[in-house]
C-alpha positions in Angstrom: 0.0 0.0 0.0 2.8 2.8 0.8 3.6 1.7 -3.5 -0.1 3.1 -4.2 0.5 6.1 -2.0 3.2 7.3 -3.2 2.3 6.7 -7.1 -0.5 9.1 -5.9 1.5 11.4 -4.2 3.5 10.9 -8.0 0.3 11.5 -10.1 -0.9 14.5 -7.9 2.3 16.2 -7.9 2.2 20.1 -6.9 3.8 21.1 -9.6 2.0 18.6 -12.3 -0.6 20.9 -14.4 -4.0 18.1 -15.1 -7.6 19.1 -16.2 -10.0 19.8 -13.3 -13.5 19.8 -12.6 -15.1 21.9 -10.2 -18.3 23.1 -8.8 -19.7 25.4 -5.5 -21.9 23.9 -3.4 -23.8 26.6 -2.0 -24.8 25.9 1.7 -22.2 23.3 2.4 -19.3 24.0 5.1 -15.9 21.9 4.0 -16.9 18.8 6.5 -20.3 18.1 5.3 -19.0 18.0 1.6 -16.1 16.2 2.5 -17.9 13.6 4.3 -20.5 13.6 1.0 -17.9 13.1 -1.7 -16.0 10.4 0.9 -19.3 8.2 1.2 -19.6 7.8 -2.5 -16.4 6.7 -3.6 -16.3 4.2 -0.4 -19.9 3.1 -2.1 -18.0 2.6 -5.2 -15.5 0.7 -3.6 -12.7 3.0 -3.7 -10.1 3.0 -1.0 -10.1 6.8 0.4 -6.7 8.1 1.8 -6.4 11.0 4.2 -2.3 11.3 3.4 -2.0 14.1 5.8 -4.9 14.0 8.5 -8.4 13.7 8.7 -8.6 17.2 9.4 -7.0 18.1 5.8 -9.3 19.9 3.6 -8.6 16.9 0.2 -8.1 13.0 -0.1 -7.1 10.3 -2.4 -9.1 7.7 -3.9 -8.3 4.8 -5.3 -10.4 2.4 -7.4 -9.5 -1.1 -9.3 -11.9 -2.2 -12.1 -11.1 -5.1 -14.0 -11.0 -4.6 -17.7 -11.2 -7.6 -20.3 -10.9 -11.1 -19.5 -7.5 -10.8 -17.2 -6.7 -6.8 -17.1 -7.8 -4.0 -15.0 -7.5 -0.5 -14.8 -7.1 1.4 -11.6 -8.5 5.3 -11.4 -6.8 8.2 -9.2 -8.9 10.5 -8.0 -7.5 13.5 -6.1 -10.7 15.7 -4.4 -10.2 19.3 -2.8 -12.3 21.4 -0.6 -11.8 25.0 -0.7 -14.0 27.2 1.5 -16.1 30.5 -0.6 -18.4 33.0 -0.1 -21.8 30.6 1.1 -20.2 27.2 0.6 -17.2 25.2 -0.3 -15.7 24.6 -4.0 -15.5 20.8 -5.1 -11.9 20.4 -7.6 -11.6 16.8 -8.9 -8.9 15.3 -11.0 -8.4 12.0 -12.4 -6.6 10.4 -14.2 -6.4 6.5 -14.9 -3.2 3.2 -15.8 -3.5 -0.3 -16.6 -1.8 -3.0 -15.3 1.2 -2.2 -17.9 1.0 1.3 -19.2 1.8 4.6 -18.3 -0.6 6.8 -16.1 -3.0 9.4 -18.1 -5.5 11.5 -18.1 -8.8 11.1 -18.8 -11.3 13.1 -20.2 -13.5 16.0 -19.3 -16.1 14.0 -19.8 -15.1 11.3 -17.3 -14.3 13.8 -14.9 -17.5 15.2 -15.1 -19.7 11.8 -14.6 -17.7 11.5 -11.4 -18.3 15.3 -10.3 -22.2 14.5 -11.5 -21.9 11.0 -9.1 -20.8 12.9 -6.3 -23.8 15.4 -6.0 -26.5 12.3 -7.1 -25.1 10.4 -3.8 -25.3 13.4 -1.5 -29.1 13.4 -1.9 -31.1 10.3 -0.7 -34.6 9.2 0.6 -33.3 7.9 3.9 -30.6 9.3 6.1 -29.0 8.9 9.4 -27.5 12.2 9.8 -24.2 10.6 9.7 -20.9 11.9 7.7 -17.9 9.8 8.1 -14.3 8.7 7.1 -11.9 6.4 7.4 -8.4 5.2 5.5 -7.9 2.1 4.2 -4.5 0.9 3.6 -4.5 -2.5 2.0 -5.6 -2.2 -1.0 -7.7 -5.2 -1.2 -10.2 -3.8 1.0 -10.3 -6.3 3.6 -9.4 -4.4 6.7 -9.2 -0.7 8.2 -5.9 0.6 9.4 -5.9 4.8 10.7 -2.9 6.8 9.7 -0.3 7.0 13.1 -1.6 9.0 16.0 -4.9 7.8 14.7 -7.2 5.3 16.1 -8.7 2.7 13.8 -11.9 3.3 13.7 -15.2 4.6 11.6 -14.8 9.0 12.4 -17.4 10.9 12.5 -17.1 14.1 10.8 -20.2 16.4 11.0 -23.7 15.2 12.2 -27.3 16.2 11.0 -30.7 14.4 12.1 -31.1 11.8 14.3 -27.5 10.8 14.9 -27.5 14.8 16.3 -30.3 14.8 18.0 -29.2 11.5 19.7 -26.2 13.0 21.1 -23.1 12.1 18.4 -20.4 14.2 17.8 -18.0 15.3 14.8 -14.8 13.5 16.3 -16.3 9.7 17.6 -15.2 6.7 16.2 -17.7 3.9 15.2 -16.2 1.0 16.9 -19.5 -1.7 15.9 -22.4 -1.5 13.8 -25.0 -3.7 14.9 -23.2 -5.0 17.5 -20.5 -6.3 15.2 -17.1 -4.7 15.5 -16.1 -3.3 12.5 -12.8 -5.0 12.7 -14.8 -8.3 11.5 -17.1 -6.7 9.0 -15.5 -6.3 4.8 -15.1 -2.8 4.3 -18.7 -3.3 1.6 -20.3 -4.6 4.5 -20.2 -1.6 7.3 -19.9 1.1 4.5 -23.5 0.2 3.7 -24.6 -0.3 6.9 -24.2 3.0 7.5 -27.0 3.8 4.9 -30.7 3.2 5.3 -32.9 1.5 2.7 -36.2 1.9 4.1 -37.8 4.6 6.3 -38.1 1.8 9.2 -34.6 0.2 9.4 -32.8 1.3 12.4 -29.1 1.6 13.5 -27.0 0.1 16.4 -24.1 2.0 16.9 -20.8 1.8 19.7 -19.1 4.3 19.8 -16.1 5.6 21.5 -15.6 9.6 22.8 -11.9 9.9 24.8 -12.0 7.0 26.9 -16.0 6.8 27.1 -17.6 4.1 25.5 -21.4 4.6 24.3 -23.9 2.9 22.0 -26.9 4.7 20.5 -29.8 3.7 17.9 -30.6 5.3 15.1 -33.8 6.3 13.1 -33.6 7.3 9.4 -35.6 10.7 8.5 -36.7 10.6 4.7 -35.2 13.4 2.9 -34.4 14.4 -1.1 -32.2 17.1 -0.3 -29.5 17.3 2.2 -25.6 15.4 2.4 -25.6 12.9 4.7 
C-alpha cells in the first residue's frame, strides 16, 4: 500500500498541471462536503486516503476495475475542498493506468460523470444524519488501518438528524455497527450499513468519545435534499 500512496502522491504532484473539474456547493461548510464526496467513492468501492490528517481539507481515492478477461484498470482520483463566499468549492482530477502502461489522463467528460456522481449520492430518501471517514491501507479492502496517531476506527465528521439529536459528535469513532465490530465486517459490509434502505430500518451504533464508550440507535428521516 505505501507503493499506491506514493504513485498518488506521484500522479498529484504540486507542480503537475491536469484538467479539473469543479463546482460550488452553496450551503455546504468543508466537513459536510467532504464527508458527502468520501461516502460515495467508499460506495464505489474505492479506497479513500487521508495522506496528511483527517482534518486536511482533500483526499485520495483509489479504485480497481477489471478490464477484459484478465486486465484491469485502476482510477486516481484527487478531491479538494476550498471554503467560498456561502459554501465550499469541489476540484476533482483523475486520471487513470493499466496493469502495464503509463498513467494518463482522462477526459472531461469522465471527470465530469464522477463530479455528477458525487452530487446524485449526496441526496437520498433515507438518512442517518451521519458523515464519516476512514483510511484504508491494503488495497484489497479487507481491513481498516488509521494513519499513526490515529485510532482505527469509523470517524465521524459532521452530524445532522437523528445521529444529532441522539447526542453524536464530529470526532467519535464507530467501533461496531449492529453489534458487530467493524474489525470483522469487509469494508462493503459496514460502509453500507451506515445507509438506510427503508424509512423503518434502524441503527445500532458503539461508539467511543476519549475514553468513554457509548452505544446509540438510530432512526432514518426521509429526505431528497441534504448530504448525509
Amino acid at each position: 500500500m505505501k507503493k499506491i500512496l506514493f504513485l498518488i502522491c506521484v500522479l498529484f504532484g504540486v507542480n503537475s498541471v491536469y484538467a479539473k473539474v469543479e463546482e460550488v456547493f452553496i450551503g455546504s461548510d468543508v466537513n459536510e462536503l467532504k464527508a458527502g464526496a468520501a461516502k460515495y467513492f467508499m460506495i464505489k468501492g474505492a479506497n479513500v486516503h487521508h495522506i496528511n490528517s483527517y482534518e486536511a481539507n482533500n483526499f485520495q481515492a483509489v479504485e480497481k476495475k477489471p478490464q477484459g478477461a484478465y486486465g484491469s484498470v485502476t482510477y486516481y482520483y484527487n478531491v479538494n475542498f476550498i471554503p467560498v463566499e456561502k459554501g465550499t468549492k469541489l476540484e476533482l482530477v483523475m486520471m487513470k493506468a493499466s496493469a502495464n502502461d503509463e498513467p494518463q489522463t482522462v477526459s472531461l467528460s469522465d471527470e465530469t460523470s464522477v463530479l455528477n456522481g458525487i452530487k446524485a449520492s449526496m441526496t437520498g430518501k433515507f438518512l442517518y444524519g451521519l458523515g464519516f471517514e476512514y483510511d484504508l491501507y491494503d488495497f484489497n479492502g479487507e481491513k481498516i488501518k488509521a494513519p499513526k496517531g490515529k485510532e482505527t476506527g469509523i470517524v465521524l465528521t459532521a452530524v445532522n438528524y437523528d445521529a444529532k439529536s441522539k447526542g453524536l459528535m464530529a470526532g467519535d469513532k464507530i467501533i461496531s455497527i449492529n453489534n458487530v465490530s467493524i474489525k470483522d465486517m469487509p469494508v462493503d459490509e459496514y460502509s453500507k450499513a451506515l445507509f438506510a434502505k427503508s424509512i423503518n430500518d434502524t441503527l445500532t451504533l458503539t461508539y467511543k468519545r476519549g475514553n468513554n464508550i457509548n452505544t446509540v440507535t438510530l432512526k432514518p428521516k426521509r429526505s431528497k435534499t441534504r448530504v448525509f
